[in-house]
C-alpha positions as CSV (number, residue, x, y, z in Angstrom):
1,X,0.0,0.0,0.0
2,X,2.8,2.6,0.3
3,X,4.7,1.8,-2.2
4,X,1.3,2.3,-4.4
5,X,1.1,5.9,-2.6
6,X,4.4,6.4,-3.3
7,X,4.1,5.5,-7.1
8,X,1.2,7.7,-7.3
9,X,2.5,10.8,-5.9
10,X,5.3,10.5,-8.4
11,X,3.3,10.4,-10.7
12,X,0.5,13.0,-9.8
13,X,1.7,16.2,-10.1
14,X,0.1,19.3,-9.4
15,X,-1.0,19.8,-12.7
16,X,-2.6,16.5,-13.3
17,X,-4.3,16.7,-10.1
18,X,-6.3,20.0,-11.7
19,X,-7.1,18.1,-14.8
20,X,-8.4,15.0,-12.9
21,X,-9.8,17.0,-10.0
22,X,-12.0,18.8,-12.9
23,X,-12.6,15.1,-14.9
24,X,-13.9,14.0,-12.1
25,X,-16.3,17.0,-11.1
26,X,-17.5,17.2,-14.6
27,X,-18.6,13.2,-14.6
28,X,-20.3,13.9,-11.2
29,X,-22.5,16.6,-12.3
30,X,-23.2,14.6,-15.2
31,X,-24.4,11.9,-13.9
32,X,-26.2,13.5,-11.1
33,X,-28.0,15.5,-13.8
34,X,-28.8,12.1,-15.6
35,X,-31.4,11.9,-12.4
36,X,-35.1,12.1,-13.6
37,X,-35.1,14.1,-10.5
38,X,-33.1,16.6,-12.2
39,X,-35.2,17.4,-14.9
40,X,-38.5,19.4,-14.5
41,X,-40.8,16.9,-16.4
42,X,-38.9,13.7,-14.2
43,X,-38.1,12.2,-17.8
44,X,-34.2,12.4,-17.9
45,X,-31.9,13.5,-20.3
46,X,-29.3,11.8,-22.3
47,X,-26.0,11.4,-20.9
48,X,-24.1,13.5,-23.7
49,X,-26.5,16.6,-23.2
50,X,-26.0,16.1,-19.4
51,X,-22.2,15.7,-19.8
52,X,-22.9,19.2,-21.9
53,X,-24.3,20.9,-18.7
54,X,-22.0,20.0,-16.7
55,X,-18.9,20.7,-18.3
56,X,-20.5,24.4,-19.2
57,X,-21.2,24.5,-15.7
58,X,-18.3,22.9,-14.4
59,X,-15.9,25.2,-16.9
60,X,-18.0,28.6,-16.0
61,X,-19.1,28.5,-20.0
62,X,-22.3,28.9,-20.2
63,X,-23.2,27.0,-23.5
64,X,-26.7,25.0,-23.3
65,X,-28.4,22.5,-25.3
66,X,-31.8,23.0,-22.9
67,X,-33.2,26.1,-21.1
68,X,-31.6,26.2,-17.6
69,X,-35.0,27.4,-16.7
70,X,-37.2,25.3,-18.1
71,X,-35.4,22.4,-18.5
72,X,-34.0,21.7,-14.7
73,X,-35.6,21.0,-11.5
74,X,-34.8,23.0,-8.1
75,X,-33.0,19.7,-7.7
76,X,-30.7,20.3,-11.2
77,X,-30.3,24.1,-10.6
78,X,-29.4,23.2,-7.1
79,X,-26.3,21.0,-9.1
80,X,-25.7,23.5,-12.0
81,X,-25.2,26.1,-9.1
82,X,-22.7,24.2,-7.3
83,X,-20.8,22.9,-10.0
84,X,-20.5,26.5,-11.2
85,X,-19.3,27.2,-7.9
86,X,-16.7,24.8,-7.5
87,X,-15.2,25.3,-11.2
88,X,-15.2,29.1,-10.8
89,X,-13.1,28.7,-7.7
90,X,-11.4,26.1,-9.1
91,X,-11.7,22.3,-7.7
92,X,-8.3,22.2,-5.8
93,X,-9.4,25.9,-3.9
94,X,-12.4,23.9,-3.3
95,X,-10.3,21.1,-1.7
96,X,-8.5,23.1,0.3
97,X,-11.4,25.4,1.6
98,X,-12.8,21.9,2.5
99,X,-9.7,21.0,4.8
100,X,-9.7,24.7,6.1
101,X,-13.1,24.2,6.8
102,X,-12.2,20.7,9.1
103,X,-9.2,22.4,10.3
104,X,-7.1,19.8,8.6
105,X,-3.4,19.9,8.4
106,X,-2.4,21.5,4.8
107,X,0.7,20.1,3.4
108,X,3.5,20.8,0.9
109,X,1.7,19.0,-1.7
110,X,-1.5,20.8,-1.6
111,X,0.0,24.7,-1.4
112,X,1.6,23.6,-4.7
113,X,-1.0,22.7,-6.3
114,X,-2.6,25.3,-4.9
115,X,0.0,28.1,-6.3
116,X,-0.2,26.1,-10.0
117,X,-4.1,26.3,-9.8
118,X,-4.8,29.6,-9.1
119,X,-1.5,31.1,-10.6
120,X,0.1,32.4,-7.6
121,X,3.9,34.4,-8.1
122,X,5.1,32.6,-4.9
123,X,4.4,29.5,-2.8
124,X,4.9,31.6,0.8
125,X,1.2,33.0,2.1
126,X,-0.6,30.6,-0.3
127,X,-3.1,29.5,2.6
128,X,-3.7,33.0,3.6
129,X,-4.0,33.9,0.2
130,X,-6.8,31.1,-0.3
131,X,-8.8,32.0,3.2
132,X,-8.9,35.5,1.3
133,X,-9.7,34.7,-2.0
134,X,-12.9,32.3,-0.2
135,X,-13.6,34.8,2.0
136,X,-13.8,38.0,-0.7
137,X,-16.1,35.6,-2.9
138,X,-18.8,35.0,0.1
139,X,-18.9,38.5,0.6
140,X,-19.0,39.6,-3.6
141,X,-21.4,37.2,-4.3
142,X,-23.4,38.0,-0.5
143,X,-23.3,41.5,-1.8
144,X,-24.3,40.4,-5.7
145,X,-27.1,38.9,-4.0
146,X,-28.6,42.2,-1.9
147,X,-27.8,44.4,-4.8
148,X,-30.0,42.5,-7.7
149,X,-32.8,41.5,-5.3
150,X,-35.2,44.4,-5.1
151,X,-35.2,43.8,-9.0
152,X,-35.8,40.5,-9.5
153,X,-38.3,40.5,-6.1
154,X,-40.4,42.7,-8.4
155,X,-40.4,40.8,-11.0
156,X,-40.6,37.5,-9.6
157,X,-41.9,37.4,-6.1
158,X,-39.5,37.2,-3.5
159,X,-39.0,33.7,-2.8
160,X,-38.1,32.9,-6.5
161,X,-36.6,36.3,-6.8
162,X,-34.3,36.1,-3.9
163,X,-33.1,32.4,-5.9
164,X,-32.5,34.5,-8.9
165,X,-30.8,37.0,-7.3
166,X,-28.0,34.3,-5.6
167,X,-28.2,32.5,-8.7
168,X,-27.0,35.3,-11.0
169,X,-24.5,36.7,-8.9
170,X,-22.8,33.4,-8.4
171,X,-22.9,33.3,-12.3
172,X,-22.0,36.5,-13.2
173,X,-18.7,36.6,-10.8
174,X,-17.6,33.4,-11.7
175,X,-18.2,34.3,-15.5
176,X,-20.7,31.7,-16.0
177,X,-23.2,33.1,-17.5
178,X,-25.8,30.8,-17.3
179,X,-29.5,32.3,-16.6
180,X,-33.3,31.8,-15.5
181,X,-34.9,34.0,-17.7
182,X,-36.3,30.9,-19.6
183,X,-39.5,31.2,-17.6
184,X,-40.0,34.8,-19.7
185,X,-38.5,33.8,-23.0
186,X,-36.2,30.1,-23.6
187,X,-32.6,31.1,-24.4
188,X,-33.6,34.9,-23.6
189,X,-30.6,35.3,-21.2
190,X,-30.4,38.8,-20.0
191,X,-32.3,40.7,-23.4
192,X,-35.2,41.6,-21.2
193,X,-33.2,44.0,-19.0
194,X,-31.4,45.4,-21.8
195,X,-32.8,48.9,-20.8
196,X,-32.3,48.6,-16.9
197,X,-29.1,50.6,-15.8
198,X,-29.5,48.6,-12.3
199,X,-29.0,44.8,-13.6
200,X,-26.7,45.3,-16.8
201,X,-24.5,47.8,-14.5
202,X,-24.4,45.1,-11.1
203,X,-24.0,42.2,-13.5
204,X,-21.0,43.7,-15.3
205,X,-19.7,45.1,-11.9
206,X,-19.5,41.6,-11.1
207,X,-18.0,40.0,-13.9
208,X,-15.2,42.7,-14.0
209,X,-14.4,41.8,-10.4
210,X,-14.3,38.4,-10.9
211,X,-12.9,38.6,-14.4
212,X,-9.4,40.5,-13.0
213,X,-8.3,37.8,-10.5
214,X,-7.9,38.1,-6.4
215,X,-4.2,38.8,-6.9
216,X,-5.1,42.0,-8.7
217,X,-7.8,43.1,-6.4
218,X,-5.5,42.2,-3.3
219,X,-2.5,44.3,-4.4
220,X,-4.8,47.1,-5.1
221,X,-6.0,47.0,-1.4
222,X,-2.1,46.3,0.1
223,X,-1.1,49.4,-2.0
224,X,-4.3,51.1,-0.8
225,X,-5.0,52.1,-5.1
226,X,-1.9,53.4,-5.2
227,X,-0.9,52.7,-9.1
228,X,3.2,53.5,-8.7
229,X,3.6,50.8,-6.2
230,X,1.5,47.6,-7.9
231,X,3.4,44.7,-9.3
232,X,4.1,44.4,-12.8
233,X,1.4,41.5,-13.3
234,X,-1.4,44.2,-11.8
235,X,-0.5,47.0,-13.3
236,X,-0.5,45.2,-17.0
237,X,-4.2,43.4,-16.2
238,X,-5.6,47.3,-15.2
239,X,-4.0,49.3,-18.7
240,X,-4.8,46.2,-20.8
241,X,-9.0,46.0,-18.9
242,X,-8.8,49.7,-19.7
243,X,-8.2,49.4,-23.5
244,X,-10.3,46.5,-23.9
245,X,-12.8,48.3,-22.3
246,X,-12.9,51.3,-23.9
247,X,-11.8,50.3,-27.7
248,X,-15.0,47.6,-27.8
249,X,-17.4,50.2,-26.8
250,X,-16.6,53.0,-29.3
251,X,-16.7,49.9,-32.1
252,X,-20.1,48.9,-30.7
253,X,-21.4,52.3,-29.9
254,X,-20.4,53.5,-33.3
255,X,-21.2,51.1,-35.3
256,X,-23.5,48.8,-34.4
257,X,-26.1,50.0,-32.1
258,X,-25.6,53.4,-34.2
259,X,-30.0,53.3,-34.5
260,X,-30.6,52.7,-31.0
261,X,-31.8,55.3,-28.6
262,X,-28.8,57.0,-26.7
263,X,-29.6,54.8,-23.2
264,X,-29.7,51.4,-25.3
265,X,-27.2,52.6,-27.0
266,X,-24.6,53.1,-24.2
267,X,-25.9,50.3,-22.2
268,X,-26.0,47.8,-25.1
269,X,-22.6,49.3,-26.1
270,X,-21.1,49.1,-22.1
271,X,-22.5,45.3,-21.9
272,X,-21.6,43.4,-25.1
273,X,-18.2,44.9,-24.4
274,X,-17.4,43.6,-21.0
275,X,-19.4,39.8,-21.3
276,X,-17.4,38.3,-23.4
277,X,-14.5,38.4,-21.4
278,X,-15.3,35.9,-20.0
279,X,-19.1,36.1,-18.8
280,X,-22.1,35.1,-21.4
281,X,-24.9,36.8,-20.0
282,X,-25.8,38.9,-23.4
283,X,-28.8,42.0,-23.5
284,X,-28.6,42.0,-27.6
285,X,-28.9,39.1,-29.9
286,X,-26.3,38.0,-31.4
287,X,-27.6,36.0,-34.2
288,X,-28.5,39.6,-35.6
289,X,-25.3,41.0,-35.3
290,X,-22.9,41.9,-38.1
291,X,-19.9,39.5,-39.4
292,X,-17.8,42.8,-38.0
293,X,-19.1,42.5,-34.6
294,X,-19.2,39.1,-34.3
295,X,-15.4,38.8,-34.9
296,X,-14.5,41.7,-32.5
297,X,-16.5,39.7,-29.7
298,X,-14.6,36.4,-31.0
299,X,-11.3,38.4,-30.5
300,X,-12.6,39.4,-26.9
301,X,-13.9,35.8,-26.0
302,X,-10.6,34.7,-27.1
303,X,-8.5,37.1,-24.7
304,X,-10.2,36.6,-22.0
305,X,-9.7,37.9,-18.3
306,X,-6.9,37.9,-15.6
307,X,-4.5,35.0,-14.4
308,X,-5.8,33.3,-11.9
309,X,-9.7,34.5,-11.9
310,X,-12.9,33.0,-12.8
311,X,-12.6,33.8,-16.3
312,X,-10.8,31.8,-19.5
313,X,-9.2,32.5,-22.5
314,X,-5.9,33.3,-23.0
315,X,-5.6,35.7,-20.1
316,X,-5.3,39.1,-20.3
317,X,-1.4,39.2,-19.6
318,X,-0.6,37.0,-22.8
319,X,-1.9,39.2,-25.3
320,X,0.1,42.2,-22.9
321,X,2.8,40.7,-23.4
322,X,2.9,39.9,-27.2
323,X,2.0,42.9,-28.0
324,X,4.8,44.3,-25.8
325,X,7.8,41.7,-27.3
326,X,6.2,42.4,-31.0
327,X,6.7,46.0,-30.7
328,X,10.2,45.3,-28.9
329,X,11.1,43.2,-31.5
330,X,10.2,46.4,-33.9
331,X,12.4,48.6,-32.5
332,X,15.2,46.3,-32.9
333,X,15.6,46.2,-29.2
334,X,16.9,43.2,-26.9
335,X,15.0,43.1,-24.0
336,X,11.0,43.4,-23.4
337,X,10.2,45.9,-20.8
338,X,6.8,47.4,-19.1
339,X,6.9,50.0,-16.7
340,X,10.2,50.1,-15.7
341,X,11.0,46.4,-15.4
342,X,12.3,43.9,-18.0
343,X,9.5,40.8,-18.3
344,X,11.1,37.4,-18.5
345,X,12.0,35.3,-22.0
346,X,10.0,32.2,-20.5
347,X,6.8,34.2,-19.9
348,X,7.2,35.5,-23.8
349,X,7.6,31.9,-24.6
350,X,4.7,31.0,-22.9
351,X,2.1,33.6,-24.8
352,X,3.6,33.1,-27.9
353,X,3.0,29.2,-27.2
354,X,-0.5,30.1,-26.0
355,X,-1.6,32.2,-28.6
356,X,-0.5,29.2,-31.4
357,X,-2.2,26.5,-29.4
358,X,-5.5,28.1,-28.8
359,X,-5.2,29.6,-32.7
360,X,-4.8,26.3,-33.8
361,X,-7.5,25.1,-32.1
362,X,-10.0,27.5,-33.0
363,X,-9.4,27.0,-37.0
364,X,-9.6,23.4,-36.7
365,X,-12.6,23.6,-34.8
366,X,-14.3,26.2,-36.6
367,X,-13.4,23.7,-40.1
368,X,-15.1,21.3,-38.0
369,X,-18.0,22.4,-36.8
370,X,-18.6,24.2,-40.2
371,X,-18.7,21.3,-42.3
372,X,-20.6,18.6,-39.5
373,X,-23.4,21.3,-39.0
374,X,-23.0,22.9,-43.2
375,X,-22.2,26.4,-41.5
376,X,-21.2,29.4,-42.3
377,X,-17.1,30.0,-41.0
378,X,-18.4,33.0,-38.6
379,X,-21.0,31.0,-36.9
380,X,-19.3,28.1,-36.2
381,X,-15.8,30.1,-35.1
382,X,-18.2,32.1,-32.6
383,X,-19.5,29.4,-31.0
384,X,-15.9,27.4,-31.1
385,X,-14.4,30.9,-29.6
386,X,-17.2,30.8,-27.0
387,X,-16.2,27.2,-26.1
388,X,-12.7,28.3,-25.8
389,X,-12.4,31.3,-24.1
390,X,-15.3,29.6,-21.6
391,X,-17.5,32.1,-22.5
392,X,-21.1,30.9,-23.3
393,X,-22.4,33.4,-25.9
394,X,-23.9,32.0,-29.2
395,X,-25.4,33.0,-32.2
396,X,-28.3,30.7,-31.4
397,X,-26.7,27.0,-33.1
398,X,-26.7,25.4,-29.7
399,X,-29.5,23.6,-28.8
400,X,-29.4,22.5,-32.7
401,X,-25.9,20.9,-32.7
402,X,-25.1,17.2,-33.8
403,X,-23.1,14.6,-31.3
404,X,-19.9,15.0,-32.9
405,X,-20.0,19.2,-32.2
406,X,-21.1,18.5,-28.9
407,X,-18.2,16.4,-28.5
408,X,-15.5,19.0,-29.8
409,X,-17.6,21.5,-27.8
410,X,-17.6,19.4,-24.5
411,X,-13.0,18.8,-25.1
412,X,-12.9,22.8,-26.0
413,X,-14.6,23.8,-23.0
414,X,-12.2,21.5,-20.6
415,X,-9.1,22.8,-22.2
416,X,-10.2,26.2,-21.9
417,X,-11.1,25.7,-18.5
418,X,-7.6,23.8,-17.2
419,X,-5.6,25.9,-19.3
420,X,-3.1,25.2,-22.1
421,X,-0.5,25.2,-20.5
422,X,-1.8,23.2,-17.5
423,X,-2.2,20.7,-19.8
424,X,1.0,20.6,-21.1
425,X,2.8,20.4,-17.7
426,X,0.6,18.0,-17.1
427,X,2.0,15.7,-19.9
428,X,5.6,16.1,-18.7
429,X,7.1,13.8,-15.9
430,X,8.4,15.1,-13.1
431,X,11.9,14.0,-13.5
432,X,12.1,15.4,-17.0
433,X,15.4,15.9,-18.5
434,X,17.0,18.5,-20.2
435,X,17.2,19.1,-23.9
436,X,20.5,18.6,-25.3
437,X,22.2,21.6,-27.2
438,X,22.6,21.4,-30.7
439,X,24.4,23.4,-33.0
440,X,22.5,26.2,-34.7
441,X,22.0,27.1,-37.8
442,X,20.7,30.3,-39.4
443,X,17.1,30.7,-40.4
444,X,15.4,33.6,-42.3
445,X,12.7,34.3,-41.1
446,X,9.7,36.6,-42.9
């Protein structure tokens, strides 16, 4: 028996331990929402379109073959909920807030897998870092809660509008984006409060919050907003948010909701800019948008938010820093620098790796998924995008979708989830060894 424990802790590194940990999570919620119990009419669903659920849930996507409204018992919201919880925290931050919880002794093992899940810059403080991040998320989503009640109350009673209020906050911060507001329209998501400053504006407050990561929001508060004194990482995520913030909005604000009263306008404008990255609640429909719009939302859903938040993609730092190396690489300079520090070869490697992988990905699924479903390219790249960058937004194609899409679907929304890179490590042994030199020889490149 120890030797066995022994094997498999050599074998089991941290990274593996994510992608099982979220295997496993995934296949649970699956089969619990197998259940007729699950399901509204007690009839069941198919194993594949439960598998679905749960890895959108699981993944904080947001993608759906049924109505989460209509489709789902209290019982399978009850699931969808938790499993949303658990993935957007991540299931080892959900292990260890379980041994916190028992007061159980946390070892060497855990903190790094704790540091590789939730992309912490050092191992020291890692437990103090996770009491934080658990208890910042009861009181955001607490908070989430009081702040879209009096709404949804109105509209829905209070019993069932106090469960949409906790239901859409723990959604919205963990960038799930899955919705009630089946029981007005199916698939409606948030279109119905398209014109209410209150919902779009809470909703978006709290997928920015949970899009930029607890590291970000913790050095803001140790450096009490101070800008000058942030680290590097922070102070990239904020100037990056900002133009990804801003340039969206003028695009939509200019050009596609151009016919729009000026309150729709800016609202419609301010919301499909900041829910693709990585949210999918939407207020417009996007099977009416233009090819234009489409692909600046697929360029959004592809970058994604902050290391080491709720949100996917390919974080917010990797497309810093290629942008940074390409224009260093312009200037014929050596070294890439940001505000007065030099940023390291590896973590160039790294985006430039990241950006090719999840490029690569997206073209072969959008070939795919445009010649199972006979699609046109933008269609299916939107909803391969959305897959990717665990977003949830769709033209519409989802409930429609063959076995074969789901399947591509189901793997994109995993990798997105775990990470690229996660999944690389995961693939390398421990006691790897080095690459041996060999001679070089000189390459034109361009």
């Amino acid at each position: 028996m120890r030797k066995l424990r022994i094997l498999l802790q050599d074998y089991m590194n941290s990274f593996r331990t994510i992608l099982l940990g979220f295997f496993a999570l995934i296949l649970c919620g699956a089969c619990l929402l197998c259940l007729p119990a699950a399901s509204a009419d007690g009839q069941g669903v198919p194993f594949l379109n439960a598998l679905f659920t749960s890895t959108s849930a699981a993944c904080v996507t947001g993608l759906v073959v049924y109505d989460t409204a209509t489709q789902w018992s209290m019982f399978g919201r009850i699931v969808i909920l938790v499993l949303i919880q658990i993935g957007g925290l991540g299931v080892v931050t959900a292990f260890i807030a379980t041994m916190l919880l028992t007061g159980k002794r946390i070892g060497l093992m855990q903190r790094i897998a704790m540091q590789d899940a939730v992309s912490a810059p050092q191992l020291g403080g890692i437990v103090r870092f996770t009491s934080f991040f658990l208890k910042a998320t009861v009181v955001i989503e607490a908070a989430g809660t009081v702040l879209l009640a009096p709404v949804f109350i109105r509209d829905f009673g209070f019993v069932k509008g106090m469960g949409h209020a906790l239901f859409h906050s723990v959604s919205a911060f963990c960038n799930a984006g899955f919705d009630l507001m089946g029981v007005r329209a199916p698939f409606s998501s948030l279109t119905g409060y398209a014109s209410d400053i209150w919902i779009t504006s809470v909703i978006s407050l709290l997928i920015i919050i949970g899009g930029a990561g607890f590291f970000t929001w913790g050095d803001l508060l140790e450096n009490r907003f101070r800008f000058k004194g942030l680290r590097l990482q922070t102070k990239l995520i904020l100037t990056t948010t900002a133009v990804l913030l801003t340039v969206p909005f003028i695009y939509f604000f200019v050009l596609e909701f151009a016919e729009m009263p000026l309150k729709e306008r800016v609202l419609l404008s301010a919301f499909q800019t900041v829910t693709p990255r990585t949210a999918g609640f939407n207020t417009a429909d996007y099977g009416a948008m233009t090819e234009g719009s489409l692909l600046v939302t697929v360029i959004l859903m592809m970058i994604g938010g902050a290391p080491g938040s709720t949100a996917g993609g390919i974080k917010i730092t990797t497309i810093a820093v290629i942008f940074l190396s390409a224009r260093t690489y312009m200037k014929g300079r050596e070294h890439t620098n940001a505000f007065r520090r030099r940023i390291e070869t590896d973590a160039i490697h790294n985006a430039y790796t990241l950006f090719v992988l999840y490029l690569m990905l997206l073209v072969a699924g959008t070939i795919a998924l445009s010649e199972a479903e006979d699609l046109p390219i933008m269609p299916a790249m939107f909803e391969c995008a959305s897959a990717l960058g665990t977003v949830g937004l769709t033209t519409g194609i989802t409930p429609g979708l063959t076995i074969f899409s789901k399947i591509i679907l189901i793997f994109f929304m995993y990798f997105g989830r775990v990470g690229g890179l996660t999944l690389t490590y995961a693939m390398v042994s421990l006691t790897r060894k080095e690459n041996s030199r060999l001679p070089a020889e000189k390459l034109t490149v361009g």
